[in-house]
N, C-alpha and C positions, 0 to 999 in steps of 0.2 A: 578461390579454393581456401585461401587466406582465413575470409570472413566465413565459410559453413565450416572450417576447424575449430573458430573462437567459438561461435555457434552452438555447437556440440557440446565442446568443454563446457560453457556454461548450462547448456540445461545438463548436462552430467554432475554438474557440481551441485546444480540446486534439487537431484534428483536426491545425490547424496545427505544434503541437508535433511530434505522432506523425511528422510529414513530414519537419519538418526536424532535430530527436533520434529517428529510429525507433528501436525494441526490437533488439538484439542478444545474441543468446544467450551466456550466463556464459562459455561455455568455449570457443568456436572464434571471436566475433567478428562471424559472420553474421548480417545483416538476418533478423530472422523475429519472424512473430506471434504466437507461441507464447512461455512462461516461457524454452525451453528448445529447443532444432532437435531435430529427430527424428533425425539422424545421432548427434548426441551424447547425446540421450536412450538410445539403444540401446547403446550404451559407457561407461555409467555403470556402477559398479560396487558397490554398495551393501554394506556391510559385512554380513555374515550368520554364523552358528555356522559353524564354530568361534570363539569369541572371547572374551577375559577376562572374568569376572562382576565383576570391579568397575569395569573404566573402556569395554568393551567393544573395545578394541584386538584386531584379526583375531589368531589365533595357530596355532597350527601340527595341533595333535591335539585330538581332541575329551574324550581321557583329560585333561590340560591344564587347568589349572583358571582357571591367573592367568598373566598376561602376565610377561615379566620384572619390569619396572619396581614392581609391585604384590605381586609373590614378595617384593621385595626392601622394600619399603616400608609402612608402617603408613597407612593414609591416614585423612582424616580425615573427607573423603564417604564415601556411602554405595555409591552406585551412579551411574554417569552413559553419556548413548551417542552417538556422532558418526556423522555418514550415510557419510561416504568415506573414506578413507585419505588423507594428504595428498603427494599427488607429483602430479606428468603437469598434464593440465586442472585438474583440481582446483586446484593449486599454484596456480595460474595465475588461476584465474577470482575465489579468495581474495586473491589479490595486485591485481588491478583493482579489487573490491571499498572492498579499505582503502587503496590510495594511490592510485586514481585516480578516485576521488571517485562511482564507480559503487556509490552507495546506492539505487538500483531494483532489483540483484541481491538485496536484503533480503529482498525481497518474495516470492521466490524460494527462497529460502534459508529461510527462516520457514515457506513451505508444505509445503515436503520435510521439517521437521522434523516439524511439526505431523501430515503423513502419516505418515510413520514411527514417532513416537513419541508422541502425542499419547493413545492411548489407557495407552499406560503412566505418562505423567506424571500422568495422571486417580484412578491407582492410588497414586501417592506421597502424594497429599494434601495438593499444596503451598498454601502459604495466599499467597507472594510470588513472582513473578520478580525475580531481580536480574544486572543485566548486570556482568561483570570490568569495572570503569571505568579510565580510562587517567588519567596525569597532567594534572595543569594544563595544563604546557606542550606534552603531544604533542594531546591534545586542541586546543591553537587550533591549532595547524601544520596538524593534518588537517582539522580545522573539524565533526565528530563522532566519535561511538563508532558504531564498528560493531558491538558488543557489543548496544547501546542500541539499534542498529535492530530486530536480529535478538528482542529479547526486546519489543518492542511489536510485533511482528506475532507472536509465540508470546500474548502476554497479550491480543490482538484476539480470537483463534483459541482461545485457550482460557477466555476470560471468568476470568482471571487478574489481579491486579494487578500491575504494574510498578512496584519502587521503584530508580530512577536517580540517585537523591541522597547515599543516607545511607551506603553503601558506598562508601568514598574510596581514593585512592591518595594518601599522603600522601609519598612518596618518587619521584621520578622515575629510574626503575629503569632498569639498562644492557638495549640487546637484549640476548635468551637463544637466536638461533639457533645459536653456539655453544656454548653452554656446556653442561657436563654436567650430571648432576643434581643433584650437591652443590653447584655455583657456580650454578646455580640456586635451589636452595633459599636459601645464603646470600645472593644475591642482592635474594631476597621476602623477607626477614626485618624484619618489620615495617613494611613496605610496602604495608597496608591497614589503613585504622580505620572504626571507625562512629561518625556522628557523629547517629544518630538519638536521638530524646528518651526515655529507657523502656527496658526490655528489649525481643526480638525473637518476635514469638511465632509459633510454627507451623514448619514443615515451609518449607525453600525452594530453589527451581530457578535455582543459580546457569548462566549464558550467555556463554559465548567463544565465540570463531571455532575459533582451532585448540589442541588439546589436545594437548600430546608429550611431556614427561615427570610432567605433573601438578603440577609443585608449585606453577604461579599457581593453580588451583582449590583446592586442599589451603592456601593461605596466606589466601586470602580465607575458605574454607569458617572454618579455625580463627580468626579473627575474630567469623565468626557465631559459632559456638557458643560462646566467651566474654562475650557479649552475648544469652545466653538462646534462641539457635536450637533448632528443635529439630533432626529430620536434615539432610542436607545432599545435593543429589541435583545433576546438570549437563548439559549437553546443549552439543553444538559443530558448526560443520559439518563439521569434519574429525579426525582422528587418525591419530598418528603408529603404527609397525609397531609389534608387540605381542612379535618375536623379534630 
């Protein structure tokens, strides 16, 4: 009797929630009880071939092998893939995400990955998720990682494990949405360590949100594999143009 009182109370409490926070879909705002409204489900536009083999960035011809950014660059992953382009809603629904505290679009975010690409991560053989970890100091301003959300609903959903510790940011890095690639890269230069005990073993799926010229994944990835990684694989929910 005990346990259908707690029961009760508890879906009553979360019924109450639901009422007064209802569910609003990622990209237009709208009350709905869906992940996602069906207006904007049908205007999503999911990244498909043509598209880079190494970071999956949309590109122009299917002759076309590699995007610019990866023509030009030696990287240090292996392979990695983002569900959408980053402009319009998208931009948008990622920006509510991380500065306004809408950590239940994770949830959301995590299963479109998980749909998308979950059978291919199955193929990498990763042994770790590991989220990009943000500094000290942006991490308490925001009060999490959104990184960290999105790879504990990948590691639920793929019976993966999550290490959110040992990957550091030891540098509190300038934003990068302008800068080019080179003041990007010098930017990350040295601006991740590990501080886990032992070498690093296995195959691992590093997680950001948005991915645009590669070099925060390429700066963390070459961390891991100085510390014994083996490949280096990524997953985001978005990316930047590929031309």
């Amino acid at each position: 009797m005990r346990w259908n009182r707690r029961t009760k109370e508890r879906k009553t409490e979360g019924g109450l929630l639901r009422l007064l926070y209802p569910h609003v879909c990622p990209f237009c705002g709208r009350v709905t009880a869906e992940d996602i409204c069906n207006e904007c489900r049908e205007k999503l536009y999911y990244i498909e071939e043509p598209r880079c083999m190494r970071c999956s960035k949309p590109i122009r011809s299917e002759e076309q092998e590699y995007c610019y950014d990866c023509e030009r660059h030696t990287r240090v992953y292996e392979r990695g893939y983002a569900l959408w382009v980053h402009k319009g809603d998208v931009q948008r629904a990622i920006y509510q995400f991380k500065y306004h505290n809408r950590r239940i679009y994770s949830r959301f975010f995590g299963k479109e990955l998980l749909s998308r690409y979950g059978q291919a991560v199955k193929k990498w053989d990763i042994t770790t998720i590991i989220p990009i970890p943000l500094s000290r100091k942006r991490r308490r301003i925001r009060g999490f990682n959104q990184a960290e959300l999105l790879a504990r609903e990948l590691g639920r959903g793929l019976g993966i494990p999550v290490d959110a510790k040992n990957l550091v940011r030891v540098r509190d890095t300038r934003p990068q949405k302008k800068m080019d690639a080179k003041e990007r890269s010098l930017n990350l230069k040295r601006a991740f360590a590990w501080r886990g005990k032992g070498r690093i073993f296995g195959n691992i799926l590093l997680i950001d949100d948005i991915y645009t010229t590669g070099s925060t994944i390429d700066a963390a990835a070459r961390v891991l594999k100085e510390n014994g990684a083996g490949k280096i694989y990524f997953l985001t929910i978005s990316i930047g143009q590929g031309y």
